[in-house]
C-alpha positions, -999 to +999 in steps of 0.1 A: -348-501-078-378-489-055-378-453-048-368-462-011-344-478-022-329-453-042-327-423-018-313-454+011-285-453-017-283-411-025-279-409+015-246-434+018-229-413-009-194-395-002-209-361+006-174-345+008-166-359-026-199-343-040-189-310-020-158-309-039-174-316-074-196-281-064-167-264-060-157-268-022-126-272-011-113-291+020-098-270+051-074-292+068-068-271+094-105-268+105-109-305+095-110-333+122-120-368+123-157-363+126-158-335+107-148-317+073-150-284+069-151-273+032-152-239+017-167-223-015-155-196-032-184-177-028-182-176+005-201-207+017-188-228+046-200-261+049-197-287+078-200-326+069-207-351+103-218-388+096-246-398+122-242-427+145-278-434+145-283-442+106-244-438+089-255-413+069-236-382+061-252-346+067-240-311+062-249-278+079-241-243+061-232-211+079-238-187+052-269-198+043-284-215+072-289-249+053-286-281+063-299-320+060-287-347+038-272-355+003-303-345-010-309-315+008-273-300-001-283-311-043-315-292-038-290-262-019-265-258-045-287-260-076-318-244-061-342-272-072-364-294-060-365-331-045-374-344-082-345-328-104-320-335-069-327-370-080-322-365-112-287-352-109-275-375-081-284-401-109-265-381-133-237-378-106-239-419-094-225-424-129-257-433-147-254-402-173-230-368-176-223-346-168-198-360-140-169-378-144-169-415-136-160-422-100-129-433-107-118-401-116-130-381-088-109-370-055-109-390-029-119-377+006-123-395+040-160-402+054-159-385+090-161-409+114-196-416+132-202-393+160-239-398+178-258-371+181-250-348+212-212-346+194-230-334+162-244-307+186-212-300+199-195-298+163-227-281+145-225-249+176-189-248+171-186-235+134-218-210+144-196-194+165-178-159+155-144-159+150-126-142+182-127-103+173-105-090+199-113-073+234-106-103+261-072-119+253-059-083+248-074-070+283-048-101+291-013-092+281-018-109+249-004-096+215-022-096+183+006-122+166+003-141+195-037-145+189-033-147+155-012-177+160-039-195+182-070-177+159-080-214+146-089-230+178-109-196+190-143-186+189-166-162+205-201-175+216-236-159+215-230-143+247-197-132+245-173-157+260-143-170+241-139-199+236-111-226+236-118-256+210-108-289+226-102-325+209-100-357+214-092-387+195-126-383+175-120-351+170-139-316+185-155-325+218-157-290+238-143-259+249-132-241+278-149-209+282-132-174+296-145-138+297-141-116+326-148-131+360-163-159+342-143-196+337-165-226+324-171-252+301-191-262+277-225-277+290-228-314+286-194-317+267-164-338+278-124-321+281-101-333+257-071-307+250-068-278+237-039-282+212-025-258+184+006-266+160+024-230+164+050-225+135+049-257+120+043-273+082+024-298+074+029-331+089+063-317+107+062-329+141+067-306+168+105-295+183+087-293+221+055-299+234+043-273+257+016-278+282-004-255+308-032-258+324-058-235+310-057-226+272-052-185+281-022-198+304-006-220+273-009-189+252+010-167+276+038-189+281+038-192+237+045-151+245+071-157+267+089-186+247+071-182+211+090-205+194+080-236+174+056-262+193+028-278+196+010-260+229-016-275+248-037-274+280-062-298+296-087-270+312-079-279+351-087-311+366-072-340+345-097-368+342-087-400+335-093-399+299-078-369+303-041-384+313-048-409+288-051-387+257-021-370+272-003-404+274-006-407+238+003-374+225+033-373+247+046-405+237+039-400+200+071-375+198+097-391+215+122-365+202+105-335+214+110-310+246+082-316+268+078-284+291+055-282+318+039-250+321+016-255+354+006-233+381+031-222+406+010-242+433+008-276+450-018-287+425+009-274+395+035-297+407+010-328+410+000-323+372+038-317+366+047-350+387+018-366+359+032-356+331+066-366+341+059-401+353+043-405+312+079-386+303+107-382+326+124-358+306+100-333+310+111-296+319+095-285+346+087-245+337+072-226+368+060-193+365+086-166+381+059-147+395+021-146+401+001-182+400+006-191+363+017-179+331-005-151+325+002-136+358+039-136+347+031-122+316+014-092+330+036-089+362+070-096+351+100-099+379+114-068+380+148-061+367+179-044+391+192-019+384+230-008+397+233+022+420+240+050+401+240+082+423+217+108+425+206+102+392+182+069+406+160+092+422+150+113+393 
């Protein structure tokens, strides 16, 4: 075998399985389609995407600012160079020890190809921060009720928080909030923002819950935080929009469907949506203010009986 030959053939190995063999460990919760996450006990996070262009997989590290291919993450982990990379991925191909034979190694999914403006899109989300606090407070939210969301949040370099949404590939955006400021991210397309609230793994969801903006889902979790699976869609269905709503409503025919939208003409149109994919849909409209959040911060006020003088003091 030619020496182009050979590094064609390091390239099209399992990098997640190799990951896991240097001690990561997969977080399903962080994990999508075209992406794993993995984590080191050392602190290391490391990203794994497989490019459309070429099929290969490559890995980006946020402790350590690394990145490239198999290679490149050999020459990472054991602080060597190209040659004794080689060298091991021989040694790790099977060809000597110290690795087990393949049969005896974990199996882990290859993410899915993604081309290369999704890798940007994936590789600028786990740069992020994680959300800190300030915002979503200023907002009538709790601190258990952002904990319970803290997965699919980030801060970005200038501030914003941000809102992960997916799609059937996986991470493809997120909506953008900070004060006097609502966007999206540039050049991405909307999927939903979705996060299984109170639930094991592989349960599915009691109710579905589903608002228009991400800080509006939150709010109503507040109001009603039992178990779900809450979602929003960022304003403006598209149609691939409605259609990845299609399918995750119809994939739990058991569960509450409640339909947290504005308290406006365009809330009932996206509620009228949603109930011609599920006509049992519950139509929940904010008691007061436009949306959810307003109704978290402005609650209806509660009467009171008359009780003499007493009322006035």
């Amino acid at each position: 075998m030619n020496s182009g030959d050979e590094l064609e053939r390091f390239k099209g190995l399992n990098l997640g399985e190799l990951a896991a063999f240097y001690g990561y460990t997969l977080d399903r919760r962080e994990s999508c389609k075209s992406s794993l996450v993995m984590r080191h006990a050392d602190g290391d996070k490391v990203v794994i995407i497989t490019s459309e262009r070429d099929g290969h997989a490559v890995f980006f590290s946020g402790k350590a600012s690394r990145q490239g291919s198999v290679l490149d993450f050999v020459m990472f982990r054991e602080g060597c160079n190209l040659g004794q990379a080689r060298k091991a991925l021989r040694a790790y191909s099977g060809q000597s020890p110290p690795f087990p034979p393949p049969a005896h190694r974990p199996a882990l999914p290859k993410p899915a190809k993604i081309p290369s403006d999704r890798a940007k899109l994936v590789a600028d989300w786990h740069r992020f921060r994680p959300y800190g606090g300030g915002y979503l407070e200023s907002r009538g939210l709790t601190p258990a009720t952002v904990a319970a969301f803290a997965d699919r949040l980030r801060r970005d370099e200038r501030g914003n928080v941000c809102f992960r949404h997916d799609d059937l590939a996986g991470l493809c955006g997120w909506e953008k909030k900070n004060r006097g400021f609502t966007g999206y991210a540039a050049g991405a397309e909307k999927g939903l923002f979705g996060c299984r609230v109170d639930l094991g793994q592989g349960e599915d969801p009691p109710r579905l819950i589903l608002a228009e903006s991400a800080l509006d889902a939150m709010s109503y979790h507040q109001h009603d935080p039992r178990p779900a699976l809450v979602l929003s869609f960022g304003g403006r269905l598209s149609p691939a929009q409605v259609e990845l709503l299609a399918r995750v409503l119809t994939k739990y025919p058991a569960a509450e469907i409640v339909t947290a939208t504005d308290a406006d003409e365009q809330g009932d149109s996206y509620a009228a949506t949603v109930a011609a994919i599920r006509p049992d849909a519950v139509r929940a409209r904010p008691p007061t203010g436009k949306d959810w959040n307003d109704t978290l911060n402005r609650p209806a006020p509660v009467s009171r009986p008359f009780s003499g003088l007493g009322v006035l003091l």
